[in-house]
C-alpha positions in Angstrom: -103.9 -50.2 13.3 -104.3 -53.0 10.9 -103.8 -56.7 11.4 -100.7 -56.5 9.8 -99.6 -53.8 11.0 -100.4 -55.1 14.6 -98.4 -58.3 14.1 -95.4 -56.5 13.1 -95.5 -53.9 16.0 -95.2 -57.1 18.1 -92.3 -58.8 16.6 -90.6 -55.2 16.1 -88.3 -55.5 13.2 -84.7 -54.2 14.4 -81.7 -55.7 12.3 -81.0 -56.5 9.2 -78.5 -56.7 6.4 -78.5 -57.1 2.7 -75.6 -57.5 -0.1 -75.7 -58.5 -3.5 -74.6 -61.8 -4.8 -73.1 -62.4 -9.1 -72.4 -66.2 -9.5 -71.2 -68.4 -12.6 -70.7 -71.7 -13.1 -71.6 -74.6 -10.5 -71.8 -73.1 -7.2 -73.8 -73.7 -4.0 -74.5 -71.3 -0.8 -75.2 -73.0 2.5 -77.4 -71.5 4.8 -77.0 -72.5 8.3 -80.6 -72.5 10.1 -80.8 -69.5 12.0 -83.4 -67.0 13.7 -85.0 -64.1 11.6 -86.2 -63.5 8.3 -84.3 -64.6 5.0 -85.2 -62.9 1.5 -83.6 -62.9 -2.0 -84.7 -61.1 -5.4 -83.6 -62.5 -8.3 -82.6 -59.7 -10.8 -81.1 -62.1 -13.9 -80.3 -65.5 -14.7 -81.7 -68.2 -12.5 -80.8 -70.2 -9.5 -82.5 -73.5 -7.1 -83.4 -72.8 -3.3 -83.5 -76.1 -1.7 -84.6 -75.2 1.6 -85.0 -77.7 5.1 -88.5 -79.2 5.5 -89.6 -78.3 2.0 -89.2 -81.3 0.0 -88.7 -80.1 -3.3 -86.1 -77.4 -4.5 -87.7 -74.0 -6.1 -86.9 -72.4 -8.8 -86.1 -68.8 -9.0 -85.9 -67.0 -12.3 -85.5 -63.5 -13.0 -88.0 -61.0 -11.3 -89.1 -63.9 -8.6 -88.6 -62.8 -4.9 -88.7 -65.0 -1.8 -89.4 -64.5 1.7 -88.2 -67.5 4.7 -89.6 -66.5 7.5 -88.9 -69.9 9.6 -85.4 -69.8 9.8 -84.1 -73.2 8.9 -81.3 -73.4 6.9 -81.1 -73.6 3.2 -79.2 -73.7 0.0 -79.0 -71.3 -2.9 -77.4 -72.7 -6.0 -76.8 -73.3 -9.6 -78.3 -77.1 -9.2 -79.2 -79.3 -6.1 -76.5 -81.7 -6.5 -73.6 -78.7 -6.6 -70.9 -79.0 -3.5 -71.8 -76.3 -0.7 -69.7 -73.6 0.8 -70.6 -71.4 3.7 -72.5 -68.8 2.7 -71.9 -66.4 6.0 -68.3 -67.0 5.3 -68.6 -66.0 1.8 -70.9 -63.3 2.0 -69.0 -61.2 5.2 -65.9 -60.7 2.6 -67.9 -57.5 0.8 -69.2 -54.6 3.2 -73.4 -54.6 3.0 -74.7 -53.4 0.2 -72.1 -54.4 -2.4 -71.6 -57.2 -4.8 -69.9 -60.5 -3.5 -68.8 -62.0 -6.9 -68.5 -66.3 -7.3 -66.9 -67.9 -9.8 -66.2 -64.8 -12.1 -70.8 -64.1 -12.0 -72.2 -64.3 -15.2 -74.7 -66.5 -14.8 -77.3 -65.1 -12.2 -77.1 -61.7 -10.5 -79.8 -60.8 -7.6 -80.1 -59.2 -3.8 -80.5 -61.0 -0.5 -80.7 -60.3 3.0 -82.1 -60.7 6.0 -84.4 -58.9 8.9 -83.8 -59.7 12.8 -86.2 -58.9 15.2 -86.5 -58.1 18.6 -89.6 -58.9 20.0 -90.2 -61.7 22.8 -92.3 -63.9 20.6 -91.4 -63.1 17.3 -90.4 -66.6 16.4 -93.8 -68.0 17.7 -95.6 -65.1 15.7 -93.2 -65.9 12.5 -94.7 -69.5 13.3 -97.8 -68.2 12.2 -96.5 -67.5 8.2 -95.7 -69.9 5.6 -92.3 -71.7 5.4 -91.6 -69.8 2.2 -93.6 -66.7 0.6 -92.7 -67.1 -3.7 -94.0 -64.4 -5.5 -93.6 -64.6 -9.3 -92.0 -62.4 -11.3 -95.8 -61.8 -13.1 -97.1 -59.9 -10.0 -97.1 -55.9 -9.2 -93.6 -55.6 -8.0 -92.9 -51.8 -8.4 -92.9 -50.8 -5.0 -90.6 -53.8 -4.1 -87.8 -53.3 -6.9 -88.2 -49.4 -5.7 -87.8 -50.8 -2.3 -84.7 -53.1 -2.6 -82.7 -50.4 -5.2 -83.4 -47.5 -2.8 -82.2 -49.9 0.4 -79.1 -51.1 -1.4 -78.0 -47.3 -2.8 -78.4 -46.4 1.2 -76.0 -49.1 2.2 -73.8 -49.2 -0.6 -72.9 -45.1 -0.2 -73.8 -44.1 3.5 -75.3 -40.2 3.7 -76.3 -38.4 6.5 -79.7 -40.0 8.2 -78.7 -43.1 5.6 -79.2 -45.3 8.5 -82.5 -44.4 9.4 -83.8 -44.4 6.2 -81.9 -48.1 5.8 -83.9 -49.2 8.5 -87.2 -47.9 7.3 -86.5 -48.9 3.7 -85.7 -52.4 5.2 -88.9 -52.5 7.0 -91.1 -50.9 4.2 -89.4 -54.1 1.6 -90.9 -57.1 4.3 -94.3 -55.4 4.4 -93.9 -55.1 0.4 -93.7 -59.2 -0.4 -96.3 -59.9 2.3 -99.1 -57.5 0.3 -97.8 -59.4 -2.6 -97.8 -62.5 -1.1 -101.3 -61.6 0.5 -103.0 -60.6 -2.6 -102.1 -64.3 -4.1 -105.7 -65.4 -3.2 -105.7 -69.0 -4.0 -108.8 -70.9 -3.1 -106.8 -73.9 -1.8 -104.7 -71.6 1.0 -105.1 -71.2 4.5 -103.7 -69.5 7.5 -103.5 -66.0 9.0 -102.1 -64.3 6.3 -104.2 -65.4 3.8 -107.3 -64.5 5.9 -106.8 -60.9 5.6 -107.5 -61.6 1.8 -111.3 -62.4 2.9 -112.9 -59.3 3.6 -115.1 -60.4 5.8 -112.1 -62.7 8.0 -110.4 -59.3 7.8 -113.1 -57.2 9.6 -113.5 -60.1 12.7 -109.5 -60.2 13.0 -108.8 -56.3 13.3 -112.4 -56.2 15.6 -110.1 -58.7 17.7 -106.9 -57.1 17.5 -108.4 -53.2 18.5 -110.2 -54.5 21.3 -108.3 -57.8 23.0 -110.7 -56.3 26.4 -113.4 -56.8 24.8 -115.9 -59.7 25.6 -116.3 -61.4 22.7 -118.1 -64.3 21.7 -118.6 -66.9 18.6 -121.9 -65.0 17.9 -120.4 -61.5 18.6 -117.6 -62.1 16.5 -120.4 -63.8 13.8 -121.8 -60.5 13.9 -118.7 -58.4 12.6 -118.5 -61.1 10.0 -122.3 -60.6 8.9 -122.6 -64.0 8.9 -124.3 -67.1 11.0 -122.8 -68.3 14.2 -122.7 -72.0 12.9 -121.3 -70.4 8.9 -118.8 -68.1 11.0 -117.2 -71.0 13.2 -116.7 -73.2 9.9 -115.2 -70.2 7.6 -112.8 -68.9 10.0 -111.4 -72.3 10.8 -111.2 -72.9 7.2 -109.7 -70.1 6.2 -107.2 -69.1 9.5 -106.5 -72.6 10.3 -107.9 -72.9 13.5 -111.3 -72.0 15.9 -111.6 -68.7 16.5 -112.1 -68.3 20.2 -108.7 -70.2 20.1 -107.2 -67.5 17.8 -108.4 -64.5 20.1 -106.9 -66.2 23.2 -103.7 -66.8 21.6 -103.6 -62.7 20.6 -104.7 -62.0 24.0 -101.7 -64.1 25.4 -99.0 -61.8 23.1 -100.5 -58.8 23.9 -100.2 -59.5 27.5 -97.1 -60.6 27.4 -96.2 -57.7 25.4 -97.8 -55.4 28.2 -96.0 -57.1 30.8 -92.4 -57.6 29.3 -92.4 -53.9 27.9 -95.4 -51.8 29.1 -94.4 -51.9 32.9 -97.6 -53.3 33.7 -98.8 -55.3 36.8 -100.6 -58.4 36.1 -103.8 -56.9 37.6 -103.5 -54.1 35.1 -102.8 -56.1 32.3 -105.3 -58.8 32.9 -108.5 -56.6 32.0 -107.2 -54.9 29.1 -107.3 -58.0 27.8 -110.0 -59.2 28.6 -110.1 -61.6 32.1 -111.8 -59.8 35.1 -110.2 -62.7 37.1 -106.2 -63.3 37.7 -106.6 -67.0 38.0 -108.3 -67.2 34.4 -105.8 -65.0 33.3 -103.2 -67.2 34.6 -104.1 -70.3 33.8 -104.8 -69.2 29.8 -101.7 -67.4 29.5 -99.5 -70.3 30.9 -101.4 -72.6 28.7 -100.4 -70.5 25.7 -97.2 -68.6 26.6 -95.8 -71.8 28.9 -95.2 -70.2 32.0 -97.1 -68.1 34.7 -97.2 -64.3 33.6 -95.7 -63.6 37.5 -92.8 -66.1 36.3 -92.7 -64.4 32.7 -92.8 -60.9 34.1 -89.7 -61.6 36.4 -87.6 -63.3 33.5 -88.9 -60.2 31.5 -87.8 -57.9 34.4 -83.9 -60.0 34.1 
């Protein structure tokens, strides 16, 4: 598989939900910080999101979408300064996939939704994203309109196999905004995401990801790259945020928690597959990432 493709095999989207929202007027949406995914599209009008630990509001105008995957709570509104009500409270009075309608709508008109998941450290591999993922109503957004109108027409007028293809409609809309957001290939950004942009940060994170067993090195991994040892360290710290012998370690840690929680694998199974012929090295690297011994993991897994 692909990077991307790996990292959402591990967080394993399972729920979501998505209604549509008409507002007029002055009116506010509060956002209680919760776990999961948050995303809106904005089909007319426009609206503020003001969202915790970003410190200025955004504004979305028509054709923008936004993706939150840190779950901390935030505000959609006609203005920062508008009175809040609950939005869950608000929202839950239309079934998914219809229209809730405040203050008579008018003004701005869009979708929004969320995506739970159910993997054991999807909130640490959410960690790895951006607090918010804006793309602009000038990008390449035919797949994702197609996306959120098919997904809505499924929940608004349930068929036979509707809730399959829900699911995978819901599923195929998340890895929609992060191509877009992915192909936003600003100089100035950093982080995991973005290094799948770099072709050549690309090729050394899928070599990692297809073979966590493998013994890699800083020169081995150099190699994939085509690059120098020395140029190699620099550019992938630059551009994923951190060393990479630190990165493959921290993969090596999910994978193997992945393995243990849900594989039904020993620890002196999983140990080699990823890439420790000893159990202590094993241990003391996965506890040092993960936080816990993988016997104490395993047996909380096992409960």
């Amino acid at each position: 598989m692909d990077p991307l493709s790996d990292f959402l095999s591990l967080v394993r989207p399972g729920t979501y939900g998505f209604r549509g929202l008409e507002a007029g007027g002055e009116w506010s949406l509060a956002f209680a910080a919760d776990d999961g995914v948050k995303c809106y599209a904005i089909q007319s009008g426009a609206c503020w999101l003001a969202l915790e630990g970003v410190a200025e509001p955004i504004r979305l105008t028509a054709g923008d979408f936004v993706l939150m995957p840190g779950g901390a709570a935030y505000r959609l509104c006609s203005a920062p300064e508008a009175s809040p009500i609950d939005a869950l409270g608000f929202l839950l009075t239309v079934s998914a996939g219809q229209n809730a309608v405040l203050n008579g709508g008018g003004d701005v008109s869009g979708v929004g939704g969320y995506f739970g998941f159910e993997g054991m450290h999807a909130e640490r591999l959410l960690s790895m994203l951006p607090p918010v993922v804006h793309i602009r109503a000038e990008a390449d957004k035919v797949g994702l309109r197609w996306s959120i109108e098919r997904l809505m027409r499924e929940l608004r007028e349930p068929q036979l196999g509707g809730a399959l293809i829900a699911e995978h409609l819901a599923q195929t809309l998340l890895i929609e905004a992060l191509r877009l957001h992915l192909a936003d290939q600003s100089p100035h950004r950093s982080g995991w995401l973005f290094a799948l942009a770099d072709r050549r940060m690309r090729a050394v994170i899928a070599a990692m990801h297809a073979e966590p067993g493998r013994k890699w090195t800083l020169a081995t991994l150099a190699k994939v790259a085509g690059m120098s040892r020395s140029s190699f360290a620099l550019r992938f710290k630059a551009t994923v945020g951190e060393p990479a012998m630190d990165y493959l370690t921290r993969w090596r840690m999910l994978v193997a928690s992945d393995r243990l929680a849900n594989g039904g694998m020993s620890i002196a199974i999983v140990a080699p597959t990823v890439g420790y012929d000893s159990e202590s090295a094993f241990g003391a690297a996965f506890k040092r990432v993960i936080g816990s011994s993988p016997r104490q993991f395993a047996r909380a897994a096992a409960r």
